[in-house]
N, C-alpha and C positions, 0 to 999 in steps of 0.2 A: 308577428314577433318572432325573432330567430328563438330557436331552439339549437341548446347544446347539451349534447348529453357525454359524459366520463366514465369511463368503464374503469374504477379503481382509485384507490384515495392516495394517502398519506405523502412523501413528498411533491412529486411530480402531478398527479391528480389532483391534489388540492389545491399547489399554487397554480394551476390554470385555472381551476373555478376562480380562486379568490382573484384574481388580476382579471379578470374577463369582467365579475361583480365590477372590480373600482373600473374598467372602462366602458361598459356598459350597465347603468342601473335599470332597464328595463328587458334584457334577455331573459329567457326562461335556463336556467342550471341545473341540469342533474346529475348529480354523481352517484354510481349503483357501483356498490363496494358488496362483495360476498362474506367476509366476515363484520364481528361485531364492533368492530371499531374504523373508523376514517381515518383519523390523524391520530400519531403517537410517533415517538424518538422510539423508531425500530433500532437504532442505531448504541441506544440505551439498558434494551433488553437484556446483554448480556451480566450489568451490573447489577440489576435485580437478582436474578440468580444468587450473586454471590454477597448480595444482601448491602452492598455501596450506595445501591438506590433501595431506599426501604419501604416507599410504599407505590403502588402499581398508580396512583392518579398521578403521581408526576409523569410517568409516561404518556398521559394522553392531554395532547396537546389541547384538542377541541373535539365537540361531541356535534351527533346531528341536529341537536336542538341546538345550541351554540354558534354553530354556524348559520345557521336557520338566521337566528335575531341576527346576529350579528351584519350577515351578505348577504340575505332571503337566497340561500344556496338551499335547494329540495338532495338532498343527502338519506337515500335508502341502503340500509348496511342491510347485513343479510339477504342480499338479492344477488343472484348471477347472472349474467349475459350467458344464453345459451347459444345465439345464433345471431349476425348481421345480414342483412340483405341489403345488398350496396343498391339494387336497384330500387328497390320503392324506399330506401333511405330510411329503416329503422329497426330496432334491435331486438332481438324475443329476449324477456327476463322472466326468472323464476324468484319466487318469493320462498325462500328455502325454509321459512316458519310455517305456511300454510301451502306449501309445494304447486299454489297457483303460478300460471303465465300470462302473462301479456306484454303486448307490445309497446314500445317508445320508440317516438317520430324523431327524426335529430335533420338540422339541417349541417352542422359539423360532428363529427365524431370522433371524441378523445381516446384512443386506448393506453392505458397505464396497470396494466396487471403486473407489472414486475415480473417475477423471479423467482423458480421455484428453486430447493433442494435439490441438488443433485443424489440421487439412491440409488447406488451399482447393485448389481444383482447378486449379493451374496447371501449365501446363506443363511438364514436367521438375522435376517440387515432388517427384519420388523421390527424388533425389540429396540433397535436405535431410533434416539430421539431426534429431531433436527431443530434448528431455533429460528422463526423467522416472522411469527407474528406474535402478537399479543397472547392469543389462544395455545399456539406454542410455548411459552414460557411461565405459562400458567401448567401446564403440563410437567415443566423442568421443575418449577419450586417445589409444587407437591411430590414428585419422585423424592426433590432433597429433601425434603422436612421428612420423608420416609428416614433418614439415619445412613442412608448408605454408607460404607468404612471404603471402597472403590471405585473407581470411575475411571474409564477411558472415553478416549475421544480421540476420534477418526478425522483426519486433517489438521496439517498445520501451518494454514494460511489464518488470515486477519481472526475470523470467529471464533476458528479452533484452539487460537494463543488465547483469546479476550473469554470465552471459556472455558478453559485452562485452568487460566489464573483465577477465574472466580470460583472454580468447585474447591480451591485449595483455600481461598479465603472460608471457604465452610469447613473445610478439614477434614477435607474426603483427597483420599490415598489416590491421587488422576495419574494417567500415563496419556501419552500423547503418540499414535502413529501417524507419520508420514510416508509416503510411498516413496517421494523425490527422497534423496540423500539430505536434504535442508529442509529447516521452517523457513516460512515467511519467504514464497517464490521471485516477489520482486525486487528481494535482495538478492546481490553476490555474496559467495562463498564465504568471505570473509569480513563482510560486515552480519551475517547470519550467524556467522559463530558467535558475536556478542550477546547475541539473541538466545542461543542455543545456552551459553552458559549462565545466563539468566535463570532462562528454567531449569535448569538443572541445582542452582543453588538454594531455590524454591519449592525444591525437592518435586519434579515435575518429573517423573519418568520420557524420557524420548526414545521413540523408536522407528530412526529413523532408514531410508532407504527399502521398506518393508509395507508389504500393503497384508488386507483383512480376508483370509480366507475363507473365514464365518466367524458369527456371532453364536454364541450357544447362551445356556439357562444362566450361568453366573462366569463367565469369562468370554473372552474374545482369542479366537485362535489367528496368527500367525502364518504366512505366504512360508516363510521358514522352520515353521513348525513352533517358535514359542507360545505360551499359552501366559493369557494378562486376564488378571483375576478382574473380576466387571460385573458388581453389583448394577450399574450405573450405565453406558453406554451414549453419547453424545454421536453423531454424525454431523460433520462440517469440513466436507472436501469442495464443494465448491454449490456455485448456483448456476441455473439455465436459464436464460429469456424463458417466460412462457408467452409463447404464440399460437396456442391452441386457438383462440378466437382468429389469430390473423387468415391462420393458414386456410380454417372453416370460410372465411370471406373471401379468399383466393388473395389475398394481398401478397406481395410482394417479400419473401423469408428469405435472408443471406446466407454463404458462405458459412459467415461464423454462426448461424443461428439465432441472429435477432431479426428485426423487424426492418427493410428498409425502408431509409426517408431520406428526406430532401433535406437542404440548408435550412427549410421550414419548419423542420419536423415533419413532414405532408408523406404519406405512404404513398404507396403505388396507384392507390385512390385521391386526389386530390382533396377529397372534403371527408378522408380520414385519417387523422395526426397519430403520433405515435412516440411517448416519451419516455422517458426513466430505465429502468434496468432491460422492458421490453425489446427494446428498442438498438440497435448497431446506431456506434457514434464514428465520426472520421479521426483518426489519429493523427496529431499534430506535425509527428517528425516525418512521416513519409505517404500520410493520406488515403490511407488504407483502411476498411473496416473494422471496428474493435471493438469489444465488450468490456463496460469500465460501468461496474455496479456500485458508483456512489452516489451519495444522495442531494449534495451538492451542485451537481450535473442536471441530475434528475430537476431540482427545484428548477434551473435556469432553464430548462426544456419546457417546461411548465409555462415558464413565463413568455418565452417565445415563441409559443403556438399559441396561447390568447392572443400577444398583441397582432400575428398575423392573419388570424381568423378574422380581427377586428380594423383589420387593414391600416396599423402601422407599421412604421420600419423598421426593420431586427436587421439583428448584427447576428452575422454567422462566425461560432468559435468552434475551432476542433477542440482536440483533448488533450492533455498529456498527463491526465491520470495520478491526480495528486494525493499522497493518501497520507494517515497516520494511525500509528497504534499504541497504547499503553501496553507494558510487559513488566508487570510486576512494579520497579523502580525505575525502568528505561521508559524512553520516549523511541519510536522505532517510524523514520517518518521517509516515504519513498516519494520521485515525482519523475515521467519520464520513463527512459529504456533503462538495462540495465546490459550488461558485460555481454550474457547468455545471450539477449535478445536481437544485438546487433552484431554478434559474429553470426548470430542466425541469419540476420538478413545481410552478411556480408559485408558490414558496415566498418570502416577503420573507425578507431579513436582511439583518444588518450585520455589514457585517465588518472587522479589527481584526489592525492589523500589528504589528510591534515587529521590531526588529535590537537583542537585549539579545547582552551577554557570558557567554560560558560561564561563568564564575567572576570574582570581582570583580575590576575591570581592573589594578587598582595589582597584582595580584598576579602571577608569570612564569608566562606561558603561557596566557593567557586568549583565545579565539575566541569574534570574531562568530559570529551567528544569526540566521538567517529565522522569523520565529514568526507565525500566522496562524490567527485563530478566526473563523467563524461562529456567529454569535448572531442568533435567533429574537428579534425589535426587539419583541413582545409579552407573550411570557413570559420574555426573559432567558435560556433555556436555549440552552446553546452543541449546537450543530448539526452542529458539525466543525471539525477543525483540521491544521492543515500547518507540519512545519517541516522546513525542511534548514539545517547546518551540520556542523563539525569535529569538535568536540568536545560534550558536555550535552545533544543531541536528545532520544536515546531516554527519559532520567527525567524530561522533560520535555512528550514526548506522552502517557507513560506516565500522568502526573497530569490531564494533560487528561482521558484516557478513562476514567480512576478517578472523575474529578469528574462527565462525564456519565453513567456508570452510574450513582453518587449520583444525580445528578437536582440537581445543584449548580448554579445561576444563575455568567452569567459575572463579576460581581463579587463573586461567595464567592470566587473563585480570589485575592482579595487579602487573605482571612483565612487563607487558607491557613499552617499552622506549618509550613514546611521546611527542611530542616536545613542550619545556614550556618557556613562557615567559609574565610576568601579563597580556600584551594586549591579551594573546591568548590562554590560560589554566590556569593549577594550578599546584602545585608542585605536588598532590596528584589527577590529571583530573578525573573527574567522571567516566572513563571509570577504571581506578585503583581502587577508592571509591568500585563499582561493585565487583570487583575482590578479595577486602580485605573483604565487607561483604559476599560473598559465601567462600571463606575461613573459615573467623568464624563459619557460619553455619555446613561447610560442616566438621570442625573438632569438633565440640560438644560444643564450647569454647560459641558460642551464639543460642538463640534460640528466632524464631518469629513467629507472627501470623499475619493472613490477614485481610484485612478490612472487609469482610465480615465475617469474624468468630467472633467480637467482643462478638456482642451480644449475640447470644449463648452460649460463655464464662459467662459472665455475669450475664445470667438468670444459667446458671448453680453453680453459685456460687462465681466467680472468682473477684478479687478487681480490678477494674480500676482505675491508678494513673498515673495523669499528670503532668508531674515534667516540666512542663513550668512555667515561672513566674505568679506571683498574675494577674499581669496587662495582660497577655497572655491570661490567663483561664479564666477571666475575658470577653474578646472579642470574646471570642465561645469556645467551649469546647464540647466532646464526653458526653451524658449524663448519671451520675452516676457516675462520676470521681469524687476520693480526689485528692484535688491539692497538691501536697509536692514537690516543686520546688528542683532540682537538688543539689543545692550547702547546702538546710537545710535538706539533706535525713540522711545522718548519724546522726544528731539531732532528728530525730523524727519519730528514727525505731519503736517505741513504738504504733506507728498509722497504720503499717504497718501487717496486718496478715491476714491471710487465708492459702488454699491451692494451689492454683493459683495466682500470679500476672500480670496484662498485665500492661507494660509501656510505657508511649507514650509523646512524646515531640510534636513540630512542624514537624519534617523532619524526625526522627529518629538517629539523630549525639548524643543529650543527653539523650534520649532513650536507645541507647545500655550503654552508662559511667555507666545509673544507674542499667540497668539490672546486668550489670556486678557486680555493689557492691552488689547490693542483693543476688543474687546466692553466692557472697562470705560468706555473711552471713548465708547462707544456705537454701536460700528463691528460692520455685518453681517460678523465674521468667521469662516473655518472654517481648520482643520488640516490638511493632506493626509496621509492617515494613512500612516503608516510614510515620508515625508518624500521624499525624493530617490533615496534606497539602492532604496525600492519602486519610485519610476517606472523610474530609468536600467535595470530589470532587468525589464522590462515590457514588450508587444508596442508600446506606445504610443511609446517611447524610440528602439524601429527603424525606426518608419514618419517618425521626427524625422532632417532633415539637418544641424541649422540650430546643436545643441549641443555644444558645447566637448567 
């Protein structure tokens, strides 16, 4: 009878057990998970905290006896893998209750240890908490039910915003450090600032740009010397593959520091697989190795190392790293590169704004939107994309990453059929809106410019005109702009001249109408894409004194 044994539970471990169970009912399964839970919504942990999820058994999806009845899966928590031995094919475990050892024979073997904490070496960094299992967050509550009145927290990528926001749902005084100059690193600058003033109007302290030069007894000191008062202390700047078992087996460790493997998941050992956050995936846009710690991934890893252990046929998928975060009252949802990522790797694109409505506007209840693709200017394939808003985010990056999996160019997204009805899109969804402006771009018919190019236009010579109304321009305005509102532009082409024009509305919808009449007139004109709503939310807008 084959024997398989899983070093690790909850997503990626367990869906290999349970799919191995439905395709084989007679293997032997063991899953040796070191703490006291297998399955649980680690992915949930951070609401508990802040008391959204109010009792700890919804997080645990299934237990060892559960599993037991349910897959006759042999599920030992509290056990660790302390050693593999590839050659005689089996694992030393420790039973961390009765600190005995012995051995299990495997004739595959699964590793799924995940991901630890990342912990820099600073001073007094013990007193910080990290959040990453069950036993973690049993740790965090009781601190809060302690009363704390402050709390900081170190990092601010996905955990560090989603515990953020929940120490403030308890009404505890949180501050947030980041080292980068932005939260949330797989946004650009200027869809982060929506993010940034989020928490800030949540009253979330940010301190950004600035890393931890120690932690002491009731604050957190400052790389520039400020000091944040810190009953409380949170650590979540990022996580590491843990490969400590791989490396002990001499397997195969990358580059980036996970685990390699095959289109199989198969490590450097053929009859040892290797899934979930342990583990380096291939990157969709340029196939390169990359560390993408979600749990989505992980599951389908899971699954595609049972079925090939069991010798059917798997479909190999790269990544493109589809994420999403709650912030408060935003929806904050990335998939793909972003701006930073491919001028890193040299990459041209173009990129392409929109503020559509969650649902068609005459209808009650409709919320703006930040929407933001990358597009490859040579073959049209969208490269990534970003959007935050209220309401419609997620079916909205959702179709994004659906369309680049297709391998769909960025104005197919304007043939797109999607389902409309006022309560719930628009005749023309923002995801079509997307579709028809790379279209234009991409056949010559329009041309744009980005928010950070203004000013160098500018100073180089170029007319800036804002064809939003008196009362519009009036209320903030790009500075150095003629106002010649839209509907009196053919009246008052006379005002009109240079050798550049950049035009810009609120959004960019009257933006493009008037680019278009100018070019007809003969006028070098371009559109600032995503119009006024992109710049004023933009680094460009801070470093300006000068507008309303």
């Amino acid at each position: 009878m084959r024997q398989i044994v899983i070093i690790g539970g909850v997503a990626g471990g367990m869906s290999a057990a349970t799919r191995l169970r439905r395709l084989d009912p007679d293997a032997s399964i063991i899953v040796v998970e070191r703490s006291s839970y297998v399955s649980y919504a680690n992915c949930g942990l951070p609401y508990f905290i802040g008391g959204v999820i109010s009792k700890k058994q919804d997080l645990l999806l299934q237990t060892p006896e559960s599993l037991n009845i349910r897959f006759n899966l042999d599920v030992r928590t509290l056990s660790e893998v302390i050693g593999i031995d590839r050659n005689a094919k089996n694992v030393a475990v420790r039973d961390l209750v009765t600190q005995e050892d012995y051995l299990l024979n495997y004739d595959q073997l699964i590793l799924s240890p995940g991901a630890q904490p990342v912990v820099p070496p600073i001073p007094g960094i013990e007193r910080a908490l990290t959040l990453r299992t069950v036993e973690d967050v049993a740790r965090i509550v009781k601190a809060v039910e302690d009363g704390p009145k402050s709390a900081v927290v170190i990092g601010g990528g996905f955990i560090g915003i989603e515990t953020a926001e929940n120490l403030r749902h308890r009404g505890i005084h949180t501050s947030l450090v980041e080292a980068l100059d932005q939260v949330l690193s797989p946004l650009d600058s200027e869809m982060a600032m929506l993010v940034q003033n989020e928490l800030i109007s949540h009253k979330v302290n940010l301190y950004l740009g600035q890393g931890v030069a120690a932690v002491h007894d009731d604050r957190v000191e400052l790389t520039n010397g400020d000091q944040i008062e810190a009953e409380l202390v949170m650590l979540a700047i990022g996580v590491r593959p843990d490969t400590r078992l791989a490396k002990l087996a001499g397997l195969e460790v990358g580059a980036r520091g996970g685990i390699v493997t095959n289109n199989y998941n198969q490590t450097s050992d053929p009859s040892i697989y290797a899934i979930g956050d342990a583990a380096e995936k291939i990157d969709a846009l340029d196939g390169t190795a990359s560390l993408v710690p979600l749990a989505n991934i992980a599951n389908r890893q899971g699954r595609v190392s049972a079925d090939h252990i069991l010798g059917r046929e798997t479909r190999w998928v790269p990544t493109i790293g589809t994420a999403i975060v709650k912030v408060f009252d935003l929806t904050v949802a990335a998939t793909g590169w972003n701006e930073k990522r491919l001028r890193a790797a040299g990459r041209d694109f173009l990129a392409i704004h929109a503020h559509p409505n969650s649902h068609a506007g005459y209808y009650p209840g409709a919320m703006g939107m930040a929407l933001k693709i990358l597009v490859d200017p040579d073959t049209n394939l969208i490269m990534g994309a970003q959007a935050v808003g209220r309401k419609g985010v997620d079916k909205r990056i959702d179709v994004i990453a659906t369309a680049m999996r297709a391998g769909l160019q960025a104005q197919d997204l304007a043939d797109l059929e999607l389902a409309y009805a006022p309560p719930f899109g628009s005749a023309k969804d923002p995801i079509n809106m997307l579709g028809y402006i790379a279209d234009n771009l991409a056949s010559g018919f329009s041309k744009s410019i980005q928010w950070n190019e203004v000013q160098e236009r500018v100073d180089g010579g170029a007319l800036l005109v804002d064809v939003r109304t008196e009362g519009e321009f009036s209320a903030g305005h790009i500075p150095n702009s003629l106002n010649v509102p839209v509907d009196e532009l053919r009246e008052r082409l006379d005002e009109i001249s240079g050798d550049e024009i950049i035009i810009y509305c609120q959004v960019g919808i009257r933006g493009h109408t008037a680019a278009s009449l100018l070019r007809g007139y003969g006028y070098d004109a371009a559109n600032l894409d995503g119009g006024y709503q992109t710049w004023i939310n933009s680094p460009a807008a801070i470093t300006e004194d000068s507008f309303v």
